[in-house]
C-alpha positions, 0 to 999 in steps of 0.5 A, spaced: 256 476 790 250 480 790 250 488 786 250 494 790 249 500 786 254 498 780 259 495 784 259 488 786 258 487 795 266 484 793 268 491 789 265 496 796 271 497 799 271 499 808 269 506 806 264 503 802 266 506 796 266 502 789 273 500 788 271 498 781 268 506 780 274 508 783 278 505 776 274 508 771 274 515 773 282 514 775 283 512 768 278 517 764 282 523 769 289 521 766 287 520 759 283 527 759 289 529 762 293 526 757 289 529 751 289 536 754 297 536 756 298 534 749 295 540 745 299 545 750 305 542 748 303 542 740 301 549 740 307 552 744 311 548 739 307 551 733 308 557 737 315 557 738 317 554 730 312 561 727 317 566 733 324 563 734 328 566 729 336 563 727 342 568 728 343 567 720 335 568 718 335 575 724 341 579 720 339 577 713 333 580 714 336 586 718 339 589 712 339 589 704 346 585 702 351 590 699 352 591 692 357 586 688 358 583 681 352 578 683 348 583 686 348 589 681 343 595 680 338 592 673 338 597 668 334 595 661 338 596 655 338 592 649 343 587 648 348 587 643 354 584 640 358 585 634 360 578 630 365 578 624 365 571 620 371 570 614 369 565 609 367 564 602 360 564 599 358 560 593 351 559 589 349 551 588 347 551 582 343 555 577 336 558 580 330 556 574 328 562 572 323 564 567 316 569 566 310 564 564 307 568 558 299 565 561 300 569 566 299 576 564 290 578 562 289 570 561 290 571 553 297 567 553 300 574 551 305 577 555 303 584 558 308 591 558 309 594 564 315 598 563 318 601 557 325 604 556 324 609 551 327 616 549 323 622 550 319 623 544 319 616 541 313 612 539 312 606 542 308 601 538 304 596 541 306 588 541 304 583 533 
């Protein structure tokens, strides 16, 4: 078989066109169809999914819903509540309480703050 142009003598056909070349555009023609067809069908769908609005979605965006126990004005208050508890209270022994005298001046001896006396008493310092 001998090449005429890019196709075999075997391949030209009666019109002497290149059955071969012929193909191969056919092939990358539908294939560009194809790839054009599915970006039209994507970007409609994108479309339509961002427009098309449900019945349910149309009217709960139409108006505010009206007030009830679930949807009531807010109001900032405090919050309070009054609770009253009945029982017994007891102490759990008796608390360890005792004055260490080291720790008035640093002498070991305790220091007066607060002495009761009458007015016009002597009060004589601590032997």
């Amino acid at each position: 078989m001998t090449r005429h142009g890019r196709c075999e003598v075997a391949d030209v056909t009666r019109h002497g066109r290149c059955e071969v070349a012929d193909v191969t555009r056919r092939r990358a023609r539908v294939l560009v169809v194809l790839v054009l067809l599915s970006v039209v069908a994507a970007t409609a769908g994108f479309v339509a999914g961002r427009t098309i609005r449900s019945p349910a979605r149309v009217a709960a965006d139409a108006e505010p819903p009206k007030p009830s126990l679930i949807t009531v004005p807010v109001e900032l208050r405090e919050l309070e509540s009054r609770v009253i508890v009945r029982g017994d209270v007891h102490r759990q022994g008796n608390p360890d309480i005792g004055i260490d005298p080291s720790i008035g001046l640093g002498t070991g001896v305790p220091v007066v703050t607060a002495v009761t006396s009458s007015g016009g008493e002597r009060c004589a310092p601590p032997r």
